[in-house]
Structures are given as C-alpha cells and as structure tokens.
C-alpha positions in Angstrom: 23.1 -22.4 33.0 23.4 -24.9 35.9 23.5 -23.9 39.5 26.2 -22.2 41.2 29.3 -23.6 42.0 29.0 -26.5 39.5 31.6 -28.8 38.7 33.1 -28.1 35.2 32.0 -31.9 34.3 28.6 -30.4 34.3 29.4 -27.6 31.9 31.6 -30.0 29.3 28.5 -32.3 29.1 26.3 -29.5 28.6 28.6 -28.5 25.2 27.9 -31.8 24.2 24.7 -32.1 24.5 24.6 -28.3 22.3 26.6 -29.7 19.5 24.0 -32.7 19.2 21.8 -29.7 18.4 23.3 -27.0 16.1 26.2 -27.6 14.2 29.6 -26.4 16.2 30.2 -23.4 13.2 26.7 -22.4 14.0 27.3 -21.1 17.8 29.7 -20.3 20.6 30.1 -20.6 24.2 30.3 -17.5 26.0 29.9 -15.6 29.6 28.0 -12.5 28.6 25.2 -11.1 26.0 23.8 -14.7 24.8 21.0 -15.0 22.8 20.5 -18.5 23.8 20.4 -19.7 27.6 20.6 -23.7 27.5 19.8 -24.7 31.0 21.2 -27.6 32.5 19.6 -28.1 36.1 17.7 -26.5 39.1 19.0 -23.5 41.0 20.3 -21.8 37.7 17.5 -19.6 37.6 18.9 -16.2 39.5 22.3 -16.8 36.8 20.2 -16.9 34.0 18.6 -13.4 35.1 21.5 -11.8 35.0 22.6 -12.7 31.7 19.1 -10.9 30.2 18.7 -7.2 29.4 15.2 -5.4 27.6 15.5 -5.1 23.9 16.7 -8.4 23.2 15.0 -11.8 21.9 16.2 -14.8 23.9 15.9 -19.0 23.2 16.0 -20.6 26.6 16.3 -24.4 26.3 15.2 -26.7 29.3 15.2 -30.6 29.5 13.7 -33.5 31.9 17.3 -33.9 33.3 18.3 -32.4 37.1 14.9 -30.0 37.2 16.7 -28.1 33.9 13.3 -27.6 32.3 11.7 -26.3 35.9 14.6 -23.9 35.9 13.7 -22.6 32.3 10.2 -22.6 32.8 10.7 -20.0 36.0 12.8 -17.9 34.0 10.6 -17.8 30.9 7.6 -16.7 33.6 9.6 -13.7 34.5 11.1 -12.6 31.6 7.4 -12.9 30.7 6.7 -10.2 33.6 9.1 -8.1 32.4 8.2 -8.2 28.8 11.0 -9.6 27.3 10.2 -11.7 24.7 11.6 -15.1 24.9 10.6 -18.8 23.8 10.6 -21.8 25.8 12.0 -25.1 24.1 12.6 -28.8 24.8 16.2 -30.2 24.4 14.5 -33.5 23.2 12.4 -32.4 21.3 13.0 -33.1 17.5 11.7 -29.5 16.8 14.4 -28.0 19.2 17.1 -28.7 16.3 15.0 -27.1 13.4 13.4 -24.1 15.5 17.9 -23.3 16.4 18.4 -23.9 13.1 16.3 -21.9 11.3 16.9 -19.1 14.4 20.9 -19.1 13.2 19.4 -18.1 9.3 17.2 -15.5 10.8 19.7 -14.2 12.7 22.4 -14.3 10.5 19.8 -12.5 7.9 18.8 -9.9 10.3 23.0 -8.8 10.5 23.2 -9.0 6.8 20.1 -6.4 6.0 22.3 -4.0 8.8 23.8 -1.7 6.3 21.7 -2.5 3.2 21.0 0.8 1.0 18.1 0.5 -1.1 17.5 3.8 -3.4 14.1 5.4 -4.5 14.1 5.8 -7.6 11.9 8.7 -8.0 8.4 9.0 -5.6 6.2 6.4 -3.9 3.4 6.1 -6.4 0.3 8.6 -5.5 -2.1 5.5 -5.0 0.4 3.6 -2.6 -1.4 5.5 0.6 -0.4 2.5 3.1 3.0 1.7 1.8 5.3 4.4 2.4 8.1 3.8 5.0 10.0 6.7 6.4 13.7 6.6 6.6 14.2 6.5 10.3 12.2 3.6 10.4 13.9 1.5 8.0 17.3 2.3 9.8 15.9 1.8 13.3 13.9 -1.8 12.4 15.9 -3.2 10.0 19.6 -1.0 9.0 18.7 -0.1 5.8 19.4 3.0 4.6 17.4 4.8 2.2 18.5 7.0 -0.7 16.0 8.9 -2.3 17.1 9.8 -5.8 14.7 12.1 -8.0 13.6 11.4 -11.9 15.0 14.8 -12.4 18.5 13.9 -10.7 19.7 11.4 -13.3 20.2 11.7 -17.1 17.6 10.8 -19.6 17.5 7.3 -19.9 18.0 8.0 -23.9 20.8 9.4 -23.3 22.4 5.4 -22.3 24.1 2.8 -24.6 21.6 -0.3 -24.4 22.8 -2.7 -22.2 24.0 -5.8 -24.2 24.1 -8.3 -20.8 20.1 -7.3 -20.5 19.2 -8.0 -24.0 21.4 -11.2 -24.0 18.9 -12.1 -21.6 15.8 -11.9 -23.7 17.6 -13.0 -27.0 14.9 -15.2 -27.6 12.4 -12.2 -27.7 11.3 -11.6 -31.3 8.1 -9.8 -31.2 9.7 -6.5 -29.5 11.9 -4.1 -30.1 13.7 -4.1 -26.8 16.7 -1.5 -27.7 15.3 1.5 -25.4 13.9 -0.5 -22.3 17.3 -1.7 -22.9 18.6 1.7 -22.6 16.7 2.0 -19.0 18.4 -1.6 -17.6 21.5 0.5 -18.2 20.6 3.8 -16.5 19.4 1.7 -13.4 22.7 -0.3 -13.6 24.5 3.0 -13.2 22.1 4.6 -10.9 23.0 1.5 -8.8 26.4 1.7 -9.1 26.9 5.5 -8.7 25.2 5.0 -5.3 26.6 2.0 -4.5 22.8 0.5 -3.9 21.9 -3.1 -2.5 18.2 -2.9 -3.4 16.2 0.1 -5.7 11.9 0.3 -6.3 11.3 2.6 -8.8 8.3 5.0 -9.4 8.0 3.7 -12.8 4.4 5.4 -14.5 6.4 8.8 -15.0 8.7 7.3 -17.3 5.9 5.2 -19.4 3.5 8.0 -19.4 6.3 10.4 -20.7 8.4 8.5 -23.1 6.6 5.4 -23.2 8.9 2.6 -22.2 8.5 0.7 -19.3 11.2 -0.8 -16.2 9.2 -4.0 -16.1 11.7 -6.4 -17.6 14.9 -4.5 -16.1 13.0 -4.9 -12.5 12.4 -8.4 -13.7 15.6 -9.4 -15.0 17.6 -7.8 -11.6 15.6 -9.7 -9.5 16.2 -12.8 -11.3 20.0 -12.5 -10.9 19.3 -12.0 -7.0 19.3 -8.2 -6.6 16.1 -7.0 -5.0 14.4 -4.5 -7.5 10.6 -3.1 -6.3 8.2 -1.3 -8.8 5.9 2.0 -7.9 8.3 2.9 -5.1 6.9 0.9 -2.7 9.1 1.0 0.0 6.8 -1.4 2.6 7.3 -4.1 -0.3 11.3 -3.6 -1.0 12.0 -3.5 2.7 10.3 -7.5 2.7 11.8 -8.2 -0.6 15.3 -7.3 1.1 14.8 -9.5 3.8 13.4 -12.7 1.7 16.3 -12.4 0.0 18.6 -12.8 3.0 16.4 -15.7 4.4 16.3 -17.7 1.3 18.4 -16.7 -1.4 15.4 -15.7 -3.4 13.6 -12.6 -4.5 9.9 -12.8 -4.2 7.6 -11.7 -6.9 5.6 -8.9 -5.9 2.2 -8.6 -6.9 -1.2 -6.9 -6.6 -4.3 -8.6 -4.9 -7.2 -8.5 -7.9 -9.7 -10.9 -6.1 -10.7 -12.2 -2.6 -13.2 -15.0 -2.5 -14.4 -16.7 0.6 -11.2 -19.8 -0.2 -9.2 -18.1 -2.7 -7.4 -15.1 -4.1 -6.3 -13.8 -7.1 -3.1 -12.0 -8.0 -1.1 -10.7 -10.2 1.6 -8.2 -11.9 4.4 -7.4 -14.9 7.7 -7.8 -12.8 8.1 -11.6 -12.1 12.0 -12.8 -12.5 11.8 -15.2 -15.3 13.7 -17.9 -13.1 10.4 -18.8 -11.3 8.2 -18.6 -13.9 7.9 -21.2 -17.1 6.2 -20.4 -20.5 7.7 -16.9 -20.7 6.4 -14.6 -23.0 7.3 -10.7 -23.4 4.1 -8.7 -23.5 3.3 -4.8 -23.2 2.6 -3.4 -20.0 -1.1 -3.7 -18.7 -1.9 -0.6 -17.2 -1.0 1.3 -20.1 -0.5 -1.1 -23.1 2.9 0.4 -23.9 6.8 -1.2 -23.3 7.3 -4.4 -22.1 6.2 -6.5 -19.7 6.3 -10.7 -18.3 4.1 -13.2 -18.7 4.7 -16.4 -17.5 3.4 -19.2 -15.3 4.6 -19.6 -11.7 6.4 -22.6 -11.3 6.0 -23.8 -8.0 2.5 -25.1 -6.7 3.2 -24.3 -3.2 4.2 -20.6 -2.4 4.6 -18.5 0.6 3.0 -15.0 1.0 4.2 -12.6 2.6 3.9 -8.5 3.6 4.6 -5.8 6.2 2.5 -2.5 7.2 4.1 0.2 6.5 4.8 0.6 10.1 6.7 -2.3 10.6 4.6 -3.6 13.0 3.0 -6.0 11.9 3.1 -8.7 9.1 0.9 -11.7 6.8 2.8 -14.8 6.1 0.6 -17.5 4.5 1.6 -20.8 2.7 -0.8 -21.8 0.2 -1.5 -23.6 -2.9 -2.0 -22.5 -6.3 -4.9 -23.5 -7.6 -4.7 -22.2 -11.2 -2.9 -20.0 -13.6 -5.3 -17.3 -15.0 -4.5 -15.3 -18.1 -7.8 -12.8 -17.8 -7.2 -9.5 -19.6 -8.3 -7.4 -17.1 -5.3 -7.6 -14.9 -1.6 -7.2 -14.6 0.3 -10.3 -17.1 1.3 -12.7 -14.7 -1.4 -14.2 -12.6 -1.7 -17.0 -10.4 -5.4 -17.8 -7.9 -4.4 -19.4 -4.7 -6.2 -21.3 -2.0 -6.6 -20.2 1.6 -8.1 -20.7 4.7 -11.2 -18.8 6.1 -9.2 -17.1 8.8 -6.6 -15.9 5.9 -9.4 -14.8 3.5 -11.0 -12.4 6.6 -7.3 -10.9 7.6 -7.0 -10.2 3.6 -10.5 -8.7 3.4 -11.1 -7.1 7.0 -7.5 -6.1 8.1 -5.7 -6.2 4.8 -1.9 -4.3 5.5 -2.0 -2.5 2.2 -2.6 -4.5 -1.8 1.2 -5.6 -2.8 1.9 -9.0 -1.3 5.3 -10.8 -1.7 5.2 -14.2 -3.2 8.0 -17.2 -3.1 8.2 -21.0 -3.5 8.5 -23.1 -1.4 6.9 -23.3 2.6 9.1 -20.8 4.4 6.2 -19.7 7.0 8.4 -20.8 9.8 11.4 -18.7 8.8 9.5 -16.0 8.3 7.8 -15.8 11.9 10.8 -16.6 13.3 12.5 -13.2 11.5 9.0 -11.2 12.8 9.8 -12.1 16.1 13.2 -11.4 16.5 11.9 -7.9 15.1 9.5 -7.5 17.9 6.8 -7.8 14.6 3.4 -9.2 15.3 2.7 -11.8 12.7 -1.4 -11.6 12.1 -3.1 -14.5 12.6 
C-alpha cells in the first residue's frame, strides 16, 4: 500500500523488501482480497480500506520508512471500529518473519481441514455433557463434515479377518491375545474406507461392555501412523485433534484431567500412539479391566495443551512441563503430572471447557493462537 499515484520503483522495492520476509513460494502479489496489507508510506490509508471486507482476518505490516507505520497504525484503529479483526506488525522487527510464517501454516491448515470428514462411530458417550458438537457447526467453523454411523449400521466386528498390518505392529506383545481387538482395527479400517473418512471417535464402552474387547490400541495405533482417531465420541476433542494434525504433522494424545493442584495437574488415558511414548507396555483397559489398552511414558518433557468448548468459541492452549510420570492405579494407563502457572490452574478449575484435553510435544502455543484467531476463537487466558 503506498499512496496514490506512486511510482512503480516504489512498489518493486516494496516486493523486495516482502521476500526478505516470507519465502517467495509462501505468498503472492495481488490487487484484490489480500490477507496481508504491507504498507509502504503515508497517504495509503483510504487504498488500504478498500481492499478490507467483514468476515476476514487481515496482517497489516507498517515500518519507520516514509510515515508507512503511521499509515498502518490509522488503518488498524478503524478496522478496530469496525470490528474487523486485524494485527499490527513491524517490518523490522525479527518477530515479523516468524509471526508470517507461522500465519502461512495456519492458514494453509485452516484450507486443508475444509472438506475433512470425520465419522461417529456410534454416540457421544452419556457423560460427555460439554463435548458434543453439532454438524452445522463443524461445517460452518472449520469444513468438516460429520458422518454419524450407528453400532447397529456395521457388521459385527467378529464377523472381520484380524488385521495382520495391526498386529504386525504389536508383534512384540506376548502377554495378550490380541486376535479379536485385532478383528475391530479391521472393521474401523473398513468403516473408514466405506466412507471415505479423514478422522473417526468412536463410542467405544458399548462394544467392551458387550463383547468385551476394547478399540484402545486400534485408536492408538491410527493415530500413530497420522490419522486422527478420538475415543467416547467426543466430537469437541476430534474436531482439535483434526486440526493439530494439520498444524504440526502430529496427533495429540487425548486425555482425561484426574487432578488439579494449585501448580500442577494430573492426567491421563489408554489411547496414546506408541510413537510419543517410550517403555510401552500392553495393559487391559482401566475402566473396565477387560481388552487392551497402552501404557507408556511420554517422551517429551515439554508439551503443549490444548482444547475447544464445544461451541467453538473459545479455547486453552498451555505449554508446560512435565514434572513426572505416574503409574497410580486409580486412573486411566498412561499418565503424565504437569506444571502450570496459577492463572492456568484457576482457568482449569473455575472455567474448565469440558475434562479431555489434547496433549503434543513440543511448544506450539504460538501456532495454536494464531489458528484461534483466524477462527474468530477466543483463546482463554
């Protein structure tokens, strides 16, 4: 943006100057419908208000240079009137070049989910009161498309040959016979297939109440190999599954809050992708002491937490530290106790946004807010 009538010296400096910032394959140039408005002097800031519309997220990008930044700062006041959310950075700053770049994998993650199908297997789980999304929803926030597929839909899980790529992947497993949950890996493979699914969560008690078998190593296993698999039908938790995924490449473990002290919390569950925990170890399922389940140690010391409300509305990310590796009996197999900070052990206890909580290594807080506020989500803090 530069003011009008500018000489095209002006503009070739300013693609320069871009390029310095975001690698070339990472933007382009264009007249109408930007996300970014890089401003490049004074008297720009009428031009710049007619490239903006409602509904839309914009990066405007001032410098010291020809009253650019004065022009940005103008605009970002009134886009602010108009309640268009925007953000306001500084070309030479060294943050400017990791805020666009980490904006381009948002972005880019954001198309990707457009699309998505993730199928219910079965119901949301009875006790899951704060974590059911609703279909129109899903589509209208994020483009995925939900397929709810009853129990009583598909055939008896019996009824499948066992599926030799799942068991080749516990081969080490001697204590359990895992021919039947076996059998269910299959019947979700082809429940996936039939429906041509990107993501499932699957109400799993009826099956391991009835027949006695559990999906806790299938869930495990697909989530390992990079395809997002949610237990109990929780469809708040598979929705931010779906999207870590896109962001980083990796499926979060999704687990169960057991324990809030005033600098720590403790949680845990049975579905944990054996790629980001070490000293694995096949147990049965706690809830219910029957089929199989994982027990393992987290890897990473540093994780990221993570969770929507079922409204979409609003989110906790937290980065924290884990501060030991519990193995009580009196929860789910894996288990990890974190540290946090006061203001993170009040949002958890006083405005909790349901009890699964998304877990990943790494620090990707950044990312994540970023992604919130491209979805117009409030990130609690």
């Amino acid at each position: 943006m530069a003011f009008r009538d500018a000489p095209e010296a002006v503009f070739d400096d300013g693609a320069k100057r871009i390029a310095k910032l975001m690698h070339p394959d990472r933007f382009a140039l264009t007249e109408s419908k930007p996300d970014v408005l890089f401003f490049l002097s004074g008297g720009s800031e009428q031009l710049a208000l007619e490239q903006v519309a409602p509904g839309h997220f914009y990066v405007l990008i001032g410098s010291q240079h020809d009253n650019a930044y004065a022009s940005a700062t103008e605009v970002k006041a009134c886009l602010n009137m108009m309640k268009i959310p925007s953000v306001l950075l500084d070309e030479e700053e060294d943050e400017t070049a990791a805020f666009l770049n980490n904006y381009f994998m948002a972005k880019h993650a954001l198309e990707n989910l457009k699309g998505k199908k993730v199928g219910l297997i079965g119901q949301v789980s009875e006790w899951l009161i704060a974590s059911a999304v609703s279909s129109v929803l899903l589509k209208e926030k994020l483009g995925i498309e939900l397929l709810e597929i009853p129990w009583n839909s598909l055939p008896h899980y019996s009824g499948c040959k066992a599926s030799e790529t799942f068991l080749r992947s516990f081969q080490e497993e001697k204590h359990f016979d895992l021919g039947e949950t076996a059998k269910v890996s299959q019947l979700l493979t082809d429940t996936i297939e039939k429906y041509k699914l990107d993501a499932i969560t699957v109400e799993c008690f009826p099956m391991v109440n009835k027949d006695g078998v559990t999906a806790c190593l299938p869930l495990a296993r697909f989530n390992d190999t990079g395809f997002p698999a949610g237990c109990e039908g929780d469809l708040t938790a598979i929705a931010g599954m779906m999207l870590c995924k896109e962001l980083t490449g990796i499926v979060p473990w999704i687990a169960n809050i057991n324990k809030v002290t005033s600098n720590a919390c403790m949680f845990s569950h049975c579905t944990i992708a054996s790629g980001l925990v070490s000293d694995l170890t096949v147990r049965t399922h706690f809830e219910t002491g029957k089929g199989t389940a994982i027990e393992g140690n987290f890897k990473s010391n540093t994780i990221t937490i993570f969770r929507f409300d079922n409204k979409l509305g609003k989110a906790f990310i937290a980065v924290a530290g884990i501060s030991s590796r519990p193995r009580s009996a009196t929860a789910c197999r894996t288990q990890i106790e974190v540290k946090l900070t006061e203001n993170e052990v009040q949002l958890l206890r006083q405005n909790p946004l349901g009890n699964h909580h998304l877990f990943f290594p790494g620090d990707c807080k950044e990312l994540l807010q970023l992604a919130c506020l491209l979805l117009g989500i409030e990130v609690l803090n």
